[in-house]
C-alpha positions in Angstrom: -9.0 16.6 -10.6 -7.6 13.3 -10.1 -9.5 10.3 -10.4 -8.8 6.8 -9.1 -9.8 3.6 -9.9 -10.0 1.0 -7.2 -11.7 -1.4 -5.4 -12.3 -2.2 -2.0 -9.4 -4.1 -0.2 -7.1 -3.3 -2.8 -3.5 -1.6 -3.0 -5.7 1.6 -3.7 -6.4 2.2 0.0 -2.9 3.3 0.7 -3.4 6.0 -2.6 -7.3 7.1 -1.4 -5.5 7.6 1.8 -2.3 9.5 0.1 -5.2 11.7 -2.0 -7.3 12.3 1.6 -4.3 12.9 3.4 -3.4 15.7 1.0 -6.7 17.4 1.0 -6.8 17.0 -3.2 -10.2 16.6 -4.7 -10.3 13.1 -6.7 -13.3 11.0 -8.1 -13.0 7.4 -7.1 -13.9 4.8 -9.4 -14.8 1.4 -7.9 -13.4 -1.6 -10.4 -15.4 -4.7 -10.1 -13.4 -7.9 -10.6 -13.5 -9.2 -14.0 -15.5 -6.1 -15.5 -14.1 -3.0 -17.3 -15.8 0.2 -15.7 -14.7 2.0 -19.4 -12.7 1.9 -22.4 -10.1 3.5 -20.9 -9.2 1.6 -17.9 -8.1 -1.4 -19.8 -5.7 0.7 -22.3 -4.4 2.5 -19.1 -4.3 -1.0 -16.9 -3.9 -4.4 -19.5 -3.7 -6.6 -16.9 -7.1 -5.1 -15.2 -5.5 -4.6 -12.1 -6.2 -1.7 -9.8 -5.1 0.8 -8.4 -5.0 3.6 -11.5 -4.5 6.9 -10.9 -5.4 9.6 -13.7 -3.4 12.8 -13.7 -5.6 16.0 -13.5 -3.6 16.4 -17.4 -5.4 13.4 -18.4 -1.9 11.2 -18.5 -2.0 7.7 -16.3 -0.1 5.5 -13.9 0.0 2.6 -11.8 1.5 0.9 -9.5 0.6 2.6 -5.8 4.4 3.3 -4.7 4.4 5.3 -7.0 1.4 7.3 -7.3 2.3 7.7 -3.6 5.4 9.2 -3.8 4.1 11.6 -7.0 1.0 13.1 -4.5 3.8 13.9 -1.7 5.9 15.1 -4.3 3.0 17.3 -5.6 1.4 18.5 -2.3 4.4 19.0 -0.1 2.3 20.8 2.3 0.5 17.6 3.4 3.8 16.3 4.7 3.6 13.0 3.4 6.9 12.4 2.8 10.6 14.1 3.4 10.9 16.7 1.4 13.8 15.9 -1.7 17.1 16.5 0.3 16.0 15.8 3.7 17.9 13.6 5.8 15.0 11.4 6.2 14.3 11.1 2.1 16.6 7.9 2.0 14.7 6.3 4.5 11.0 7.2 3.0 12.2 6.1 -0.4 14.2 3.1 1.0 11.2 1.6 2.9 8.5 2.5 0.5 10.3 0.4 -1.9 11.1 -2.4 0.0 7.4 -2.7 0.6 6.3 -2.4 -2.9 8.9 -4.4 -4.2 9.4 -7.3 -1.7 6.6 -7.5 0.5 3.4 -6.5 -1.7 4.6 -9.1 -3.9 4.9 -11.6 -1.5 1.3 -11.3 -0.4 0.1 -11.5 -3.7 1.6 -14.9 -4.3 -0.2 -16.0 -1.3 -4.0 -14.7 -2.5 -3.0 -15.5 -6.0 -0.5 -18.9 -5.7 -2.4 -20.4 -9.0 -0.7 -17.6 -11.1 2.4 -18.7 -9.8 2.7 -22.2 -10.4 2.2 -24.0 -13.5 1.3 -27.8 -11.6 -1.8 -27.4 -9.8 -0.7 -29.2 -6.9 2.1 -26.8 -6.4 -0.4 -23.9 -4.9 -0.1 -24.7 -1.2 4.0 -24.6 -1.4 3.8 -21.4 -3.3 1.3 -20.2 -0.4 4.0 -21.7 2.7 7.1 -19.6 1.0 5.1 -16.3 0.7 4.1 -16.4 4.0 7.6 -17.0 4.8 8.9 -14.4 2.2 6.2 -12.0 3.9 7.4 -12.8 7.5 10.7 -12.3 6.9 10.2 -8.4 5.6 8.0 -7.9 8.3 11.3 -8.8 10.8 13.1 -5.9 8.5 10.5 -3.3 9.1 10.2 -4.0 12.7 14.0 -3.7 13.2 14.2 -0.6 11.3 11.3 1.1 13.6 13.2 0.3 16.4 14.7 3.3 17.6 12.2 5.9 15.7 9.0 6.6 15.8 8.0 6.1 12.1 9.8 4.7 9.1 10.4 8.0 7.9 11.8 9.5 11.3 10.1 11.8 13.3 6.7 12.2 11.1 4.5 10.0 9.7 4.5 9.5 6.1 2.7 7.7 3.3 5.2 4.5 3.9 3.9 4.1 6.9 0.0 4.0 5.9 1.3 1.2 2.9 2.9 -0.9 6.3 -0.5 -0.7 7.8 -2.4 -1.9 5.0 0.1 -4.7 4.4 -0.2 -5.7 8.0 -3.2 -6.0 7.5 -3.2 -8.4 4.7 -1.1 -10.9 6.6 -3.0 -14.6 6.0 -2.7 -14.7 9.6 -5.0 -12.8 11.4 -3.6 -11.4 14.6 -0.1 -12.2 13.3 1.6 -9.1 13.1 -0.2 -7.8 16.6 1.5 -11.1 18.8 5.0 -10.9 16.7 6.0 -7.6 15.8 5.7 -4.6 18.5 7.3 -1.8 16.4 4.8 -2.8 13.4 1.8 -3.1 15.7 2.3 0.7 17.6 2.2 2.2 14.1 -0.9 0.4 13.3 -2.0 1.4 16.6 -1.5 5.1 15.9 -2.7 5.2 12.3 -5.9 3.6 13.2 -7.1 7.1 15.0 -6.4 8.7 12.3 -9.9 10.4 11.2 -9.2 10.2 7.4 -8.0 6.4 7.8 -10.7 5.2 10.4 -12.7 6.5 7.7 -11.7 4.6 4.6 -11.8 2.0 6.6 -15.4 1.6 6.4 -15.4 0.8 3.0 -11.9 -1.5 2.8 -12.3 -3.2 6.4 -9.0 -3.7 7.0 -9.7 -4.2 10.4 
């Protein structure tokens, strides 16, 4: 069984929803800020951040691209990414990426701008050029759903359900909605999604 450690409004959603979507059994661990919930999770995580995914061998990872594109990779059936050889593999792994590595971190320096400045008064232009930063991906991604229905092609896939919860962190409530159409009809569609509607109970996205 896997188990995940996470917390409520964290990167984790998009792997609870990876795990849910794939129909895997998995125990979910909530991780208060600043507490350990074990030993473990601080050996597996130093920096206590969440999400953590443990294998059901008892090995550990983070960082949720990643554990995303492992559960697709291990429960094919579930169809939550292009199969390895696909046409549409480039793409998933492409925009998956590009959201893990460009526009999860840009968000992060706005909720987080004092770990990215050493002058306290700095903070509020750290906050202004991740908005920016985060803006300016968000023009990517609606560009590249232009002519498709998901990132990915045809069928949804777990890149898509990692743009909806990143939309959804926008500082700007209401933001993505007004700006970017493509964004905002795969938000639209994933919200009626039973197993997402669901989890969104507990990480109120929306």
């Amino acid at each position: 069984m896997y188990k995940l450690y996470t917390r409520a409004g964290s990167g984790g959603f998009v792997v609870e929803s990876a795990l849910e979507l794939a129909g895997v059994p998995f125990e979910c661990i909530n991780v208060v800020k600043g507490t350990d919930p074990d030993d473990r999770f601080r050996t597996i995580s130093p920096l206590g951040q969440v999400p953590v995914l443990v294998l059901p061998d008892g090995s550990a990872m983070t960082e949720s691209a990643a554990m995303c594109q492992l559960i697709a990779e291990r429960h094919p059936d579930a169809r939550l990414a292009p199969a390895a050889g696909a046409p549409r593999r480039a793409d998933f792994l492409r925009w998956l990426t590009f959201q893990s590595s460009v526009m999860y971190p840009a968000l992060l320096r706005y909720y987080y701008a004092q770990r990215y400045t050493a002058n306290p008064q700095g903070k509020e232009a750290v906050k202004v050029a991740a908005v920016a930063e985060t803006d300016r991906g968000f023009c990517i991604l609606d560009a590249a759903l232009q002519d498709r229905s998901w990132l990915a092609g045809e069928h949804m896939s777990i890149a898509d359900v990692y743009l909806l919860m990143l939309a959804y962190w926008h500082p700007e409530a209401g933001k993505v909605a007004a700006t970017w159409p493509n964004i905002e009809r795969i938000c639209t569609m994933l919200r009626d999604v039973p197993v997402i509607k669901d989890l969104n109970v507990r990480h109120e996205l929306w």
